[in-house]
N, C-alpha and C positions, 0 to 999 in steps of 0.2 A: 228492383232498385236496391235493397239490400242486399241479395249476390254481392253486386257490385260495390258497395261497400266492404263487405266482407272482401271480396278479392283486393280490394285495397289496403286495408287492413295487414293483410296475410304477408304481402309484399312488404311492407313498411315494418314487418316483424322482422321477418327474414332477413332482412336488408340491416335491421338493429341485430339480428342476431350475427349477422356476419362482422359487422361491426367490430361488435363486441368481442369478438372471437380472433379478430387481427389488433385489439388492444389486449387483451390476455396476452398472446405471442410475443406481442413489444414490449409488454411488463418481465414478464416471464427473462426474457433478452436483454433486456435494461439488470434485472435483478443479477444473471448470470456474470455480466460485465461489470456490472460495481462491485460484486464478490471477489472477481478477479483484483481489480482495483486493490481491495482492502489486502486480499494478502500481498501483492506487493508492497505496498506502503508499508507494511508489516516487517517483512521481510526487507526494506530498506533500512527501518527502523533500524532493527538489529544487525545490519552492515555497519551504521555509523555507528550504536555502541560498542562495536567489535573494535571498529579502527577509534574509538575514543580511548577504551579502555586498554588496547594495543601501544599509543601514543602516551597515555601515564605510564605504561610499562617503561616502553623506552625513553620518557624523561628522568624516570627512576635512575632508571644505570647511568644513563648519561650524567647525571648528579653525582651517584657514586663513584664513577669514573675520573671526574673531576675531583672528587676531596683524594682520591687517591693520589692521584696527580698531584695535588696541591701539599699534600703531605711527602711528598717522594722529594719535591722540589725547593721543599723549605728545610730537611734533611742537614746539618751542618756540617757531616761529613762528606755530602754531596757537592757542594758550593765550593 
């Protein structure tokens, strides 16, 4: 009678051990793909502050561009 418990027993181990052993894998595989995740987000990040800080660049000039202009055209030997 208890053989057979213990054979039952042994199975319902095994059976949690294997379990447990394809949720390790999936965590494991989950952790892998969120790390991925996070460096891109990362690395998007610093695409938009690129093209942010790219775009005050060239609102810069374009400003200066324009007073230069603005001064070229108000000129009274120009006119």
């Amino acid at each position: 009678m208890t053989e057979g418990i213990e054979h039952v027993i042994l199975e319902h181990l095994k059976a949690i051990r294997i379990d447990t052993g394809d949720i390790k894998r999936s965590l494991n595989t989950l952790t892998m793909r969120v790390s991925s995740l996070e460096t891109s987000i990362a690395g998007l990040r610093r695409n938009i502050a690129d093209i942010h800080a790219d775009n005050a660049i060239l609102h810069k000039r374009i400003d200066e561009i324009d007073r230069r202009v603005d001064r070229i055209e108000h000129r009274p030997e120009l006119t």
